[in-house]
mmCIF file as Biopython writes it, N, C-alpha, C and O atoms, coordinates in Angstrom:
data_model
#
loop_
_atom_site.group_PDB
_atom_site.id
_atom_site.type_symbol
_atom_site.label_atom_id
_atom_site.label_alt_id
_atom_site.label_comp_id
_atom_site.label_asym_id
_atom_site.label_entity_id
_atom_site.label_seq_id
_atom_site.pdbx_PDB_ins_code
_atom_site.Cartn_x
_atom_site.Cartn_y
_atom_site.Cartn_z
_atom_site.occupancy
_atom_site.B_iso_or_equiv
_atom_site.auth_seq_id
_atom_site.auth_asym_id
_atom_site.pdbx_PDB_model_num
ATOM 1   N N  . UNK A ? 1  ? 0.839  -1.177 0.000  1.0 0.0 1  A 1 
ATOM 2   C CA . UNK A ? 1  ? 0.000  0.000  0.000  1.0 0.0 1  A 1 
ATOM 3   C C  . UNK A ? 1  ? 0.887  1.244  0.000  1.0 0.0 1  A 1 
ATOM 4   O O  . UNK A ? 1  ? 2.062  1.388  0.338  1.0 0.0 1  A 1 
ATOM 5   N N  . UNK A ? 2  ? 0.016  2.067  -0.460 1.0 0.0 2  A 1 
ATOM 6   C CA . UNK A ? 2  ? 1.678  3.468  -0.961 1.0 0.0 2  A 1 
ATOM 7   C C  . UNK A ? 2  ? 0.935  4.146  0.632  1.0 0.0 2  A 1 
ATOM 8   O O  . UNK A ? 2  ? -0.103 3.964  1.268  1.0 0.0 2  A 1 
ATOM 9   N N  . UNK A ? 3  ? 2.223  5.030  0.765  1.0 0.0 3  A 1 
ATOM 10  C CA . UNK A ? 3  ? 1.985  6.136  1.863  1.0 0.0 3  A 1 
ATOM 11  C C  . UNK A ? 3  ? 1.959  7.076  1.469  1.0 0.0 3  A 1 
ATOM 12  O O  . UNK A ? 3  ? 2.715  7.154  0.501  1.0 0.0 3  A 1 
ATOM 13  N N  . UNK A ? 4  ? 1.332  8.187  1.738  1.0 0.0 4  A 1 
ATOM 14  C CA . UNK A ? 4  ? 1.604  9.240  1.539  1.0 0.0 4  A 1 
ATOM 15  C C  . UNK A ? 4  ? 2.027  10.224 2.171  1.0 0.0 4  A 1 
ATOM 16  O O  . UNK A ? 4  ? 1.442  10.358 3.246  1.0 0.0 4  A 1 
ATOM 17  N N  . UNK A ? 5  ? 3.086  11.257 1.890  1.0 0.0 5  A 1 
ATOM 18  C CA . UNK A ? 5  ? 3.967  11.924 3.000  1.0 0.0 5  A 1 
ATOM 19  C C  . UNK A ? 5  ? 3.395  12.896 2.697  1.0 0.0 5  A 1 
ATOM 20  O O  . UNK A ? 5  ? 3.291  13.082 1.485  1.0 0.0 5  A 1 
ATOM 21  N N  . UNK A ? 6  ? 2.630  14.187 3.864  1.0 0.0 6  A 1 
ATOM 22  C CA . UNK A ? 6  ? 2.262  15.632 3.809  1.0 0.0 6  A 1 
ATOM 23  C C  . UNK A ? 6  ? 2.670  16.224 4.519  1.0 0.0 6  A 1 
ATOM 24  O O  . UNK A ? 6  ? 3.098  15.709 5.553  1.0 0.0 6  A 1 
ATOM 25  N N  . UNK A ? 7  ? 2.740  17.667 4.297  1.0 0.0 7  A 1 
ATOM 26  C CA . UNK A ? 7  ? 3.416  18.281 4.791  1.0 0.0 7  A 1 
ATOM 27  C C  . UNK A ? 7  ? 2.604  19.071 6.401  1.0 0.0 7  A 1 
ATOM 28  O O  . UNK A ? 7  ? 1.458  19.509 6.301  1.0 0.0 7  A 1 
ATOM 29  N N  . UNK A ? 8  ? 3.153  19.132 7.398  1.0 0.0 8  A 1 
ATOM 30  C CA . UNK A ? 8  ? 2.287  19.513 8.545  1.0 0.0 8  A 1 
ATOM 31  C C  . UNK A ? 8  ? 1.790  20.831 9.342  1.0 0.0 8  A 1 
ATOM 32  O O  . UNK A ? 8  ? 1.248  21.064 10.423 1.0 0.0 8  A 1 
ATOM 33  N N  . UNK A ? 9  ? 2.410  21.793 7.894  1.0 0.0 9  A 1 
ATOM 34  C CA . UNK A ? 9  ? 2.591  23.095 8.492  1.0 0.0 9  A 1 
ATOM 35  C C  . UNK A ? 9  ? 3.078  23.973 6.904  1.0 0.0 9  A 1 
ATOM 36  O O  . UNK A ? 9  ? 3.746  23.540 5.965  1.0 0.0 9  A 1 
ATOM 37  N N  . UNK A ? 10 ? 2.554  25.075 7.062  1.0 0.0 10 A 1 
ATOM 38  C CA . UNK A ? 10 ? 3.372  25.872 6.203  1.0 0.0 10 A 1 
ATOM 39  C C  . UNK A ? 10 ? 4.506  26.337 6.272  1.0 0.0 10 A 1 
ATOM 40  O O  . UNK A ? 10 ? 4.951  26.868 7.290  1.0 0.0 10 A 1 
ATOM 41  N N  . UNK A ? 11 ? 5.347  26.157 4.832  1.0 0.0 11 A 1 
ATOM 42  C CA . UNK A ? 11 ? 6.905  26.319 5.170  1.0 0.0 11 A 1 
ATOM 43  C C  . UNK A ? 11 ? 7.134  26.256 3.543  1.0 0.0 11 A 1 
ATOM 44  O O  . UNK A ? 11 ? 6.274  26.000 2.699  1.0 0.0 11 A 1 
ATOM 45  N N  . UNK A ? 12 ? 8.305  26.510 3.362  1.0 0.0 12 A 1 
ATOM 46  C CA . UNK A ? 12 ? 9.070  26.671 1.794  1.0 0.0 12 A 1 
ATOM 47  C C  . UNK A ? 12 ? 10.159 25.045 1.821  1.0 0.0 12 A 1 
ATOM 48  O O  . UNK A ? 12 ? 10.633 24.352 2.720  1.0 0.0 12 A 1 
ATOM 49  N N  . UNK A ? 13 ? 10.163 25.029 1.238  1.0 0.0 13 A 1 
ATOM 50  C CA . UNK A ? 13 ? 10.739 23.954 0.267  1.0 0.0 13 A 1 
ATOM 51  C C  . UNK A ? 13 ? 12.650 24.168 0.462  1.0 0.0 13 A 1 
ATOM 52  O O  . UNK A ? 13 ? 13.378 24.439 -0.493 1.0 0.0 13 A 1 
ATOM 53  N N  . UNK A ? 14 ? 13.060 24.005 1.641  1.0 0.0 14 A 1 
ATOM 54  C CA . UNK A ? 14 ? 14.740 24.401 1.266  1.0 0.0 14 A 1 
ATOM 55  C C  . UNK A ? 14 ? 15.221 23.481 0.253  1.0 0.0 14 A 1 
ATOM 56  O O  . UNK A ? 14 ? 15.857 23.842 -0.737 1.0 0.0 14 A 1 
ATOM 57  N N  . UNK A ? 15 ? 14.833 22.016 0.582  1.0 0.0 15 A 1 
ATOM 58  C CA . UNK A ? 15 ? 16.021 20.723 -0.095 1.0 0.0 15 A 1 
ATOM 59  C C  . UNK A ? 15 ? 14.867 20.138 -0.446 1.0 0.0 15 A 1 
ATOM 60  O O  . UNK A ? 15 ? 13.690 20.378 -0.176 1.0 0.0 15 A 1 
ATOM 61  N N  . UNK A ? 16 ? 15.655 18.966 -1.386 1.0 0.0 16 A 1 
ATOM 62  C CA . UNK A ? 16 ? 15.004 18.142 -1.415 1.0 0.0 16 A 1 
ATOM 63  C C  . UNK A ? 16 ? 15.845 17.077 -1.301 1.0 0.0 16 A 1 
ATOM 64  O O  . UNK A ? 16 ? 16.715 17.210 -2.161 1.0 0.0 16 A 1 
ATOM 65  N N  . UNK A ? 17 ? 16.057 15.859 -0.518 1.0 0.0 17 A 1 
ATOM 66  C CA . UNK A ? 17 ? 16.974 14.995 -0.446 1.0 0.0 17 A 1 
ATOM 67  C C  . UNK A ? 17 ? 17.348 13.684 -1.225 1.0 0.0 17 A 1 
ATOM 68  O O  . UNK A ? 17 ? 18.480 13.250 -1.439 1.0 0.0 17 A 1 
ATOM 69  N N  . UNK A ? 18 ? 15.775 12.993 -1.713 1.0 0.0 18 A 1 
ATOM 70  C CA . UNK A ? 18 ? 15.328 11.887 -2.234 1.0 0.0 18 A 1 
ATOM 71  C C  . UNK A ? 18 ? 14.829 12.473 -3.717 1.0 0.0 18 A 1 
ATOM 72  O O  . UNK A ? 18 ? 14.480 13.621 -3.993 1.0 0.0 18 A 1 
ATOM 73  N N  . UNK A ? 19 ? 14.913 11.274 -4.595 1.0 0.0 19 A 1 
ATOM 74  C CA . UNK A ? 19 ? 14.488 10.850 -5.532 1.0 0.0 19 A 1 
ATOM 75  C C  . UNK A ? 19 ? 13.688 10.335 -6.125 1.0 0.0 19 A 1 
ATOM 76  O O  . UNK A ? 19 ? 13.838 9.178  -5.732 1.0 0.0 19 A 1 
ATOM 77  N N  . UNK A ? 20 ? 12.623 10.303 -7.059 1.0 0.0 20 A 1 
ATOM 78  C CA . UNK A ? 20 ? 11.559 9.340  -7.992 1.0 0.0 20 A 1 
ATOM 79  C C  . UNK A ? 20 ? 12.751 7.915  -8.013 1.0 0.0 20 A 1 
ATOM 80  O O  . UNK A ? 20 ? 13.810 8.009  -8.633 1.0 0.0 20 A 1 
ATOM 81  N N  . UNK A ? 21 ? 12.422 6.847  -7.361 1.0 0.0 21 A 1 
ATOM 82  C CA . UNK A ? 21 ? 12.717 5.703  -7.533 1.0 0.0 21 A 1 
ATOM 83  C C  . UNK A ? 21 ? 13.756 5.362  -6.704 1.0 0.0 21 A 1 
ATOM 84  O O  . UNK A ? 21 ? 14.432 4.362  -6.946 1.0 0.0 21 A 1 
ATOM 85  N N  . UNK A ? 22 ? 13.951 6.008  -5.834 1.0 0.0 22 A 1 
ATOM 86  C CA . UNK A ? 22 ? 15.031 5.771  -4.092 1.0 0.0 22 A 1 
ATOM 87  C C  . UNK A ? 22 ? 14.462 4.974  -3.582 1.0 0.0 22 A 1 
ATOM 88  O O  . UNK A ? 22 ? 13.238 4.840  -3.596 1.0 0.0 22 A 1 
ATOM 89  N N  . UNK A ? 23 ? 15.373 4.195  -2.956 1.0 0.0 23 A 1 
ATOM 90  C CA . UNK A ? 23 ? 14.733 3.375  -2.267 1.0 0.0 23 A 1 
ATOM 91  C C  . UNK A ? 23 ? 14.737 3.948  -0.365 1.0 0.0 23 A 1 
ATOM 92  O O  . UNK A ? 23 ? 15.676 4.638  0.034  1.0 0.0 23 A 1 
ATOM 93  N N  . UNK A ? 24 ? 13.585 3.536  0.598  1.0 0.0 24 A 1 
ATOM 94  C CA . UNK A ? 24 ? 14.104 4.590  1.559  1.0 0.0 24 A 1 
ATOM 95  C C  . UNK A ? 24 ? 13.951 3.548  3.145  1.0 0.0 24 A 1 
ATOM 96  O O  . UNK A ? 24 ? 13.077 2.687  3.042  1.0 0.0 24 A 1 
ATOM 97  N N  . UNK A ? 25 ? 14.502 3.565  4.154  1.0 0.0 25 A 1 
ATOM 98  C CA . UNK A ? 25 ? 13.534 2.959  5.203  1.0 0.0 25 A 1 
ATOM 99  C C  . UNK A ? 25 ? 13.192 4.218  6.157  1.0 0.0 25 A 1 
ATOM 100 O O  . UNK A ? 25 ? 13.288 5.439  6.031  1.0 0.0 25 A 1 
ATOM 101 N N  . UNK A ? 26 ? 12.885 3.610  6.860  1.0 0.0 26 A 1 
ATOM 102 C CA . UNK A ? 26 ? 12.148 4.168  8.720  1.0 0.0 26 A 1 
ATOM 103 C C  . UNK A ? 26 ? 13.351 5.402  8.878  1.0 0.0 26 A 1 
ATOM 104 O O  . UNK A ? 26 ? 14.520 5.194  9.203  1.0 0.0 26 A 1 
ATOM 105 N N  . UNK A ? 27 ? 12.777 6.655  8.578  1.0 0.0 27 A 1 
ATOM 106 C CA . UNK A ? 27 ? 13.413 7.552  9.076  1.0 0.0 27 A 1 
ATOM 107 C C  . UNK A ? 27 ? 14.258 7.978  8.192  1.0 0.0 27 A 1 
ATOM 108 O O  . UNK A ? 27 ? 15.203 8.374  8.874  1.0 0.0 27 A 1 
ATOM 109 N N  . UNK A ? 28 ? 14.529 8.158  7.029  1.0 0.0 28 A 1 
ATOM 110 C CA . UNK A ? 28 ? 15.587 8.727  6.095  1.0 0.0 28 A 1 
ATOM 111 C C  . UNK A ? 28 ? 14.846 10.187 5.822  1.0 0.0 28 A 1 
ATOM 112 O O  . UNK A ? 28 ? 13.637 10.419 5.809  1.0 0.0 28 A 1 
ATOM 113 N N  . UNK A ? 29 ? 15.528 10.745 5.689  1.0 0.0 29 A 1 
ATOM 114 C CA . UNK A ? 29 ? 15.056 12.337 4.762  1.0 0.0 29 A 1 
ATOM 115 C C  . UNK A ? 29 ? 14.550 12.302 3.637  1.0 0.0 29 A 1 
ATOM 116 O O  . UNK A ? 29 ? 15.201 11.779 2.732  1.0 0.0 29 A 1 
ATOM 117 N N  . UNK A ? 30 ? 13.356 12.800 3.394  1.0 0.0 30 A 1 
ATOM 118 C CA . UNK A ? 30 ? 13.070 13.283 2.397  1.0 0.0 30 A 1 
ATOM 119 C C  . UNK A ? 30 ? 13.317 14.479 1.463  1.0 0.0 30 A 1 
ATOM 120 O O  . UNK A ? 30 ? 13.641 14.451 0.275  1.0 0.0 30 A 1 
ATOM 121 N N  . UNK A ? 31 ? 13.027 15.845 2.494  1.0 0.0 31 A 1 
ATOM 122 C CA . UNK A ? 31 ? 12.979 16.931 1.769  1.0 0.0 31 A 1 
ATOM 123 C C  . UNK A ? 31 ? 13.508 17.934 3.235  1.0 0.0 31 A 1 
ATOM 124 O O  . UNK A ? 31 ? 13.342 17.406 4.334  1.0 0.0 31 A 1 
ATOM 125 N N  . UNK A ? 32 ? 13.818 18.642 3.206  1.0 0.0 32 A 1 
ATOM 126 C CA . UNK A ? 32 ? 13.880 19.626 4.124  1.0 0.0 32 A 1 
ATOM 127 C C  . UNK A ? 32 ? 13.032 20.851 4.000  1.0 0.0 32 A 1 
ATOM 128 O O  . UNK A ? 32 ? 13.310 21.589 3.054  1.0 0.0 32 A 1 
ATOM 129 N N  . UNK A ? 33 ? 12.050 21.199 4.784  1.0 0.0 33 A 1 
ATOM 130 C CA . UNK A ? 33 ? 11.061 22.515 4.802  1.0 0.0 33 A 1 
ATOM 131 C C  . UNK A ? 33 ? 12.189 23.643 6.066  1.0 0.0 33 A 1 
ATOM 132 O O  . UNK A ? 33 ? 13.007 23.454 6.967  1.0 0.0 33 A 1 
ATOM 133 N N  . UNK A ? 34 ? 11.563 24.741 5.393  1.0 0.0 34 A 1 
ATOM 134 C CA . UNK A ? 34 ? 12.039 25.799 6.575  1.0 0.0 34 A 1 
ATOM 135 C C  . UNK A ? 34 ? 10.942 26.745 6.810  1.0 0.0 34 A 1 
ATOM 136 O O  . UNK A ? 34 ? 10.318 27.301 5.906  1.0 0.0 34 A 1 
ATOM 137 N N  . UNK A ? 35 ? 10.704 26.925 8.263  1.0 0.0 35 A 1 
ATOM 138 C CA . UNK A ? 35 ? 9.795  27.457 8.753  1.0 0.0 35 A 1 
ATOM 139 C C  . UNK A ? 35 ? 9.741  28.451 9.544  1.0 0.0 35 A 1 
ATOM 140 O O  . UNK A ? 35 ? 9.531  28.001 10.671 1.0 0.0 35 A 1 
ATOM 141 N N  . UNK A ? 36 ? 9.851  30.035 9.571  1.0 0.0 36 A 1 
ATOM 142 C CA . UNK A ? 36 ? 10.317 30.928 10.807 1.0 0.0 36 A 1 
ATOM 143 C C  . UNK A ? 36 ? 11.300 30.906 11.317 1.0 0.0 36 A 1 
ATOM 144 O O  . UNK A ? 36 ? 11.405 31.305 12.477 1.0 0.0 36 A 1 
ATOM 145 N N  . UNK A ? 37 ? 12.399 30.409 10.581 1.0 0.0 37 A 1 
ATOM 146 C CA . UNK A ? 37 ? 13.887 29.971 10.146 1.0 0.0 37 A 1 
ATOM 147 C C  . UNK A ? 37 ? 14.121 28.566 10.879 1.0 0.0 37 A 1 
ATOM 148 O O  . UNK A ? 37 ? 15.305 28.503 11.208 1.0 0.0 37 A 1 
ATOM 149 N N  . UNK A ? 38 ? 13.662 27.821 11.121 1.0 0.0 38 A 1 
ATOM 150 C CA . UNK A ? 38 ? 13.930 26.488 11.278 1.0 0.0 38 A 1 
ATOM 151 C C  . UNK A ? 38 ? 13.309 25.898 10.402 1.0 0.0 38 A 1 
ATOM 152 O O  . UNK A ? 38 ? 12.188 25.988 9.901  1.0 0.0 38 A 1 
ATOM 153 N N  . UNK A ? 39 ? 15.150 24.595 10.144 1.0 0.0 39 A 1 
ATOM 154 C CA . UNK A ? 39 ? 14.704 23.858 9.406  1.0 0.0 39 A 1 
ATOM 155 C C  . UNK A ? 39 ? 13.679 22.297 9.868  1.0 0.0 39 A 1 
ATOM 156 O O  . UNK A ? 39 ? 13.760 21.830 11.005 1.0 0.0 39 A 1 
ATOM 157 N N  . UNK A ? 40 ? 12.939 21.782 8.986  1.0 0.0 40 A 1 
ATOM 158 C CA . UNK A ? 40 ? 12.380 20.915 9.726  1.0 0.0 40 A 1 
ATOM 159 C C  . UNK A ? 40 ? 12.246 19.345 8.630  1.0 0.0 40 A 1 
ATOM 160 O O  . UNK A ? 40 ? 11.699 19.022 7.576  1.0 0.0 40 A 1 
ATOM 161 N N  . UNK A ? 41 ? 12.882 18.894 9.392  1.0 0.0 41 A 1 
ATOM 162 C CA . UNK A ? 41 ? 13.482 16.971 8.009  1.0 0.0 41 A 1 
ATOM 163 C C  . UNK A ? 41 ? 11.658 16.650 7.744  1.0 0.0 41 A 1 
ATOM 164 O O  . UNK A ? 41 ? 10.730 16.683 8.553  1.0 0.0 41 A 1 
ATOM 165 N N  . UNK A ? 42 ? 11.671 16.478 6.919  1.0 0.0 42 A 1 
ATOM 166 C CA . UNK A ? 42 ? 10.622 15.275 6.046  1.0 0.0 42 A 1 
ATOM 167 C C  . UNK A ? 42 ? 11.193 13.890 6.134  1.0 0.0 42 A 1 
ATOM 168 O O  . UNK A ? 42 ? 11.976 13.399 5.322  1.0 0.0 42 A 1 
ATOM 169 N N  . UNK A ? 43 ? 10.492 13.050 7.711  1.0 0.0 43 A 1 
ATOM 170 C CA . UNK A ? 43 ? 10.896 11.924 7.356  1.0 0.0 43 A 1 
ATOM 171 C C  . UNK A ? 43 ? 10.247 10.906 6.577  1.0 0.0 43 A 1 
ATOM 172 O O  . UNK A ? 43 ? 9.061  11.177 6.390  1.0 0.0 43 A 1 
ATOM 173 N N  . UNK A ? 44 ? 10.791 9.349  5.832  1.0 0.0 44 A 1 
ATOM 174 C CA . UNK A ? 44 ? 10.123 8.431  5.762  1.0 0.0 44 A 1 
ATOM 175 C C  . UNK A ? 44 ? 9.819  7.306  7.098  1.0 0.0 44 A 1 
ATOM 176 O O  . UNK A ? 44 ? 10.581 6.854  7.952  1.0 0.0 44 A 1 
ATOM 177 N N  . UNK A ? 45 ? 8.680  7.145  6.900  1.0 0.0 45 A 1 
ATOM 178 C CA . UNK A ? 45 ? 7.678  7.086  7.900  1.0 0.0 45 A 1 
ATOM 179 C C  . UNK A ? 45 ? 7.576  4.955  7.669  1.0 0.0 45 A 1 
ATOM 180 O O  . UNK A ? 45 ? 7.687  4.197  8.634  1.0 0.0 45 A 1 
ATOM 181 N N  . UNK A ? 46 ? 7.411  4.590  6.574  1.0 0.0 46 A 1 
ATOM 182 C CA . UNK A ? 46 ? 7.932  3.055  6.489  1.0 0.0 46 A 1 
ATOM 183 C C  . UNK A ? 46 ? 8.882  2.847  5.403  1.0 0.0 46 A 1 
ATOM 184 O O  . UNK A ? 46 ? 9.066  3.776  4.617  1.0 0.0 46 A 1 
ATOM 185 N N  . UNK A ? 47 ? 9.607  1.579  5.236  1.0 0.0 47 A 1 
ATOM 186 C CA . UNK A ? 47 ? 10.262 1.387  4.110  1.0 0.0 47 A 1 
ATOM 187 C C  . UNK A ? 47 ? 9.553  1.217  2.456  1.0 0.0 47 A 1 
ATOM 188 O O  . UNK A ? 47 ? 8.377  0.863  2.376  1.0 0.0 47 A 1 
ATOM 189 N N  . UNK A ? 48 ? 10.044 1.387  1.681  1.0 0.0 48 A 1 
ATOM 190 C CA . UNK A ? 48 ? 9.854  1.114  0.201  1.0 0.0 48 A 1 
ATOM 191 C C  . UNK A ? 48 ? 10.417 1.654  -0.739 1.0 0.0 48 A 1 
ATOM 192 O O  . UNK A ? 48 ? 11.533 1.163  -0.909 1.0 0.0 48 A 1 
ATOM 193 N N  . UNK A ? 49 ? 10.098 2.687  -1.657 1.0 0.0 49 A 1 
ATOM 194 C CA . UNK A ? 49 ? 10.555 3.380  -3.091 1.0 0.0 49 A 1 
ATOM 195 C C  . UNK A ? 49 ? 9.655  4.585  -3.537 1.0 0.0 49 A 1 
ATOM 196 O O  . UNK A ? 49 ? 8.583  4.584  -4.143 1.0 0.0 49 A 1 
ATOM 197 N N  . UNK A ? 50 ? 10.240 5.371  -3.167 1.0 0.0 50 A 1 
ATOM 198 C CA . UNK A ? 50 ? 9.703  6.658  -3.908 1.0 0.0 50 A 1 
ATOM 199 C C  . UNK A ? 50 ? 9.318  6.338  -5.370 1.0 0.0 50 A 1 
ATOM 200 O O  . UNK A ? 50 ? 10.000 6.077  -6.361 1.0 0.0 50 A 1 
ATOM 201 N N  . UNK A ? 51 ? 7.617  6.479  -5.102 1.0 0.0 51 A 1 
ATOM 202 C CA . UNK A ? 51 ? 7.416  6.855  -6.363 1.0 0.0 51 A 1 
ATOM 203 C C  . UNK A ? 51 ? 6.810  8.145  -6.918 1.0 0.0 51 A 1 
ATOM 204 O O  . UNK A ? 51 ? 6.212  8.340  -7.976 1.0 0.0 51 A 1 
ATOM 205 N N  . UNK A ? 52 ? 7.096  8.888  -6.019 1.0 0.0 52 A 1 
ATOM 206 C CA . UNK A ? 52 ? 6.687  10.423 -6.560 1.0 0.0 52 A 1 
ATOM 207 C C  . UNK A ? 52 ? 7.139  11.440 -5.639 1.0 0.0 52 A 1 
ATOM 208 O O  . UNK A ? 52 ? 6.830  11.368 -4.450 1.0 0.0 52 A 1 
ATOM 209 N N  . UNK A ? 53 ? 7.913  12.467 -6.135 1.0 0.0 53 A 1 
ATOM 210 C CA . UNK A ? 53 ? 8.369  13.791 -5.337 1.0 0.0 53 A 1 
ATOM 211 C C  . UNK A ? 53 ? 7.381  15.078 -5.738 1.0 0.0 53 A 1 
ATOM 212 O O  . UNK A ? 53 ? 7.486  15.515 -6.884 1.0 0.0 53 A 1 
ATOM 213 N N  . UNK A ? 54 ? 6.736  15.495 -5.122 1.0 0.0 54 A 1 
ATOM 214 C CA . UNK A ? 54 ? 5.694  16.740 -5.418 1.0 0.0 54 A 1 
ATOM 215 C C  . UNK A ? 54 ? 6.248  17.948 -5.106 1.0 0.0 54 A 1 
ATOM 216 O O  . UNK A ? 54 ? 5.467  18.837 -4.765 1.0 0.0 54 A 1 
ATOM 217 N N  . UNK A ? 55 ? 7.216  18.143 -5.136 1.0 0.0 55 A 1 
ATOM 218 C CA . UNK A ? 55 ? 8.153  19.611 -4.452 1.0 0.0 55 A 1 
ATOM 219 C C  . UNK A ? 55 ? 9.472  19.804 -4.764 1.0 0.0 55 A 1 
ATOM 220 O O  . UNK A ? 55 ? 10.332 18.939 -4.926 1.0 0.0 55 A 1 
ATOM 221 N N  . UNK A ? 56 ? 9.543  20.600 -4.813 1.0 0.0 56 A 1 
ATOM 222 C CA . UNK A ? 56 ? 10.787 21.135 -5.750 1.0 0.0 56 A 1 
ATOM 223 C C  . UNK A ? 56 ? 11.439 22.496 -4.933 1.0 0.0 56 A 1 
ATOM 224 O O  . UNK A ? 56 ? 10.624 23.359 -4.605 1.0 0.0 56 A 1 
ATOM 225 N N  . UNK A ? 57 ? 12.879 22.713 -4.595 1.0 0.0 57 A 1 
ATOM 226 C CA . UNK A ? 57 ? 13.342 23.646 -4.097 1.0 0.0 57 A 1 
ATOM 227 C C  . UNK A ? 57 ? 12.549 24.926 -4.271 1.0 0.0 57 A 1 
ATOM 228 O O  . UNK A ? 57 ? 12.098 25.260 -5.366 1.0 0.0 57 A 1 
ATOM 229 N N  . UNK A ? 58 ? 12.380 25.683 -3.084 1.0 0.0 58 A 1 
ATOM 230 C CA . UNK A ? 58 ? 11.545 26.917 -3.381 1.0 0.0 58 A 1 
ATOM 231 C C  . UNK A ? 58 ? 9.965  27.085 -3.306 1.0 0.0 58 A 1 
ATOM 232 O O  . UNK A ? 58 ? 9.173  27.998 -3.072 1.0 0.0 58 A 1 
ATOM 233 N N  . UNK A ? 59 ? 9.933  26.248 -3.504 1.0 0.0 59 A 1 
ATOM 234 C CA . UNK A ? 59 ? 8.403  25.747 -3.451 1.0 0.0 59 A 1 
ATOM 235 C C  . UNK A ? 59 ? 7.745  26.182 -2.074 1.0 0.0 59 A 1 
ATOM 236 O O  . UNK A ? 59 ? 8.622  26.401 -1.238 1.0 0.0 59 A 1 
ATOM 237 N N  . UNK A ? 60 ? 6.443  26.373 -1.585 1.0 0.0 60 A 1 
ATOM 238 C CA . UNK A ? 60 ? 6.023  26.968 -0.368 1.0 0.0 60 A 1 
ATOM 239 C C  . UNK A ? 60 ? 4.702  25.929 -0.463 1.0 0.0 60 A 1 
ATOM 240 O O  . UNK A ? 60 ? 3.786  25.968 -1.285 1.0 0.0 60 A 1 
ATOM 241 N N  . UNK A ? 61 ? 4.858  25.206 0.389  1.0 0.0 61 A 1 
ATOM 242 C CA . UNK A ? 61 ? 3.264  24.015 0.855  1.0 0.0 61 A 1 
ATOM 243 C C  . UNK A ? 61 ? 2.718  24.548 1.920  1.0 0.0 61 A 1 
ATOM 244 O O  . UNK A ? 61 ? 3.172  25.334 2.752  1.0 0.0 61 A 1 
ATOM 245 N N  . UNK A ? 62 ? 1.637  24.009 1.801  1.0 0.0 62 A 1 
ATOM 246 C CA . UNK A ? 62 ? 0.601  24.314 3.023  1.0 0.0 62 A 1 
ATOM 247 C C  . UNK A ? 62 ? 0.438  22.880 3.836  1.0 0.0 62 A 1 
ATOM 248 O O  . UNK A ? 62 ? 0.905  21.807 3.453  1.0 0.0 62 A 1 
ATOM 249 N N  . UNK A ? 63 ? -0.262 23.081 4.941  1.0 0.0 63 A 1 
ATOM 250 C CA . UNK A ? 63 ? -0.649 21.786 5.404  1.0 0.0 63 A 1 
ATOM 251 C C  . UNK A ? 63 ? -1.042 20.815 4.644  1.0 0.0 63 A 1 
ATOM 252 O O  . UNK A ? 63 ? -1.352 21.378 3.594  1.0 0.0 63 A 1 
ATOM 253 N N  . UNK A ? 64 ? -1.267 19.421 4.491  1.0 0.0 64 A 1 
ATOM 254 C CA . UNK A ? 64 ? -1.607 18.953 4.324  1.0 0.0 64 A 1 
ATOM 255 C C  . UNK A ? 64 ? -1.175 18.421 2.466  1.0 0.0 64 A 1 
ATOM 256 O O  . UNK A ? 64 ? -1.453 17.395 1.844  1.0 0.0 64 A 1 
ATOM 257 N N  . UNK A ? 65 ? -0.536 19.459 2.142  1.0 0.0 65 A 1 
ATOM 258 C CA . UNK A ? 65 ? 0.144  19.167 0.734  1.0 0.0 65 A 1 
ATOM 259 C C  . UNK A ? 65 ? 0.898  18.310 0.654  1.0 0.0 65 A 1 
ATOM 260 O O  . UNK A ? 65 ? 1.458  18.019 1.711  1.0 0.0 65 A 1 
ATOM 261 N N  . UNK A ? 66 ? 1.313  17.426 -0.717 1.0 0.0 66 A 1 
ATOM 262 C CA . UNK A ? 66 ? 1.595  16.148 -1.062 1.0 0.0 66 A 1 
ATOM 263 C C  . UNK A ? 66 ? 3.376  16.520 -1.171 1.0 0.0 66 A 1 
ATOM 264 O O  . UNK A ? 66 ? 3.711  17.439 -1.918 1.0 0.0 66 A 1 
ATOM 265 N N  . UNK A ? 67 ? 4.365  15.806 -0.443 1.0 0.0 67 A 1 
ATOM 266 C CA . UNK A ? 67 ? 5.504  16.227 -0.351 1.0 0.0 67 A 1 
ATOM 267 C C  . UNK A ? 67 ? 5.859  14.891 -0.926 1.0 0.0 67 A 1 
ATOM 268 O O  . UNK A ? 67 ? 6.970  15.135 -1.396 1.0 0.0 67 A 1 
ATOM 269 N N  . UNK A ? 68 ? 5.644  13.791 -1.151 1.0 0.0 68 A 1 
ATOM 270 C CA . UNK A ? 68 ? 6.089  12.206 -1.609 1.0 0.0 68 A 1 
ATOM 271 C C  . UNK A ? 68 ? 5.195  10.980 -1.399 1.0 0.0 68 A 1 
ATOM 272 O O  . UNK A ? 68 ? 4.520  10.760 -0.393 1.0 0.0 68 A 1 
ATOM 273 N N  . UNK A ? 69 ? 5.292  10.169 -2.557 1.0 0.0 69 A 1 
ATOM 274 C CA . UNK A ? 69 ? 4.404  9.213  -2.469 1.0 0.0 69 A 1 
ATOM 275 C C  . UNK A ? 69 ? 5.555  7.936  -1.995 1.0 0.0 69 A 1 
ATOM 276 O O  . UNK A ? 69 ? 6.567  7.802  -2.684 1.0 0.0 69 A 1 
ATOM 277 N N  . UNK A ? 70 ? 5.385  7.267  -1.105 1.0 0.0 70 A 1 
ATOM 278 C CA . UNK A ? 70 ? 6.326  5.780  -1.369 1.0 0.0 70 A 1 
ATOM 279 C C  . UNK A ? 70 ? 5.464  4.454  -1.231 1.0 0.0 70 A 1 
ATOM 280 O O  . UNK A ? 70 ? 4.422  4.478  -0.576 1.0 0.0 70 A 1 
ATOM 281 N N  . UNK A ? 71 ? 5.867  3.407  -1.796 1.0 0.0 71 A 1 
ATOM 282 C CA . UNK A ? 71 ? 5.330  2.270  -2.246 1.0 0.0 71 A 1 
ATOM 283 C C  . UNK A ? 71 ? 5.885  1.535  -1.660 1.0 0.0 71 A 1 
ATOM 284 O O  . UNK A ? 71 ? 5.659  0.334  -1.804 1.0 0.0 71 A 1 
#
């Protein structure tokens, strides 16, 4: 079953760490957000493979926006 990773807060897009087709487990980085100047890790949450990155350096999400799909 895929997971889906969102984002929990509004913040900009510093990094992005992972890849379309990485493989990831329990706790690796995804993306890095910065928020009221802290930065804050996007973790993966179970193991599998990115199959989709929705964010791109610079970028500004809101709650609940799609930051990675993994499988």
């Amino acid at each position: 079953m895929a997971q889906t990773i969102r984002a929990e807060m509004v913040a900009s897009v510093h990094s992005v760490v992972m890849a379309k087709g990485d493989a990831v487990v329990v706790g690796d980085t995804l993306a890095i957000l910065e928020s009221m100047k802290m930065e804050i890790p996007v973790l993966a949450e179970e193991d599998g493979t990115i199959s989709e990155i929705s964010v791109a350096v610079g970028d500004v999400v809101r709650e609940g926006d799609i930051i990675a799909i993994i499988v």
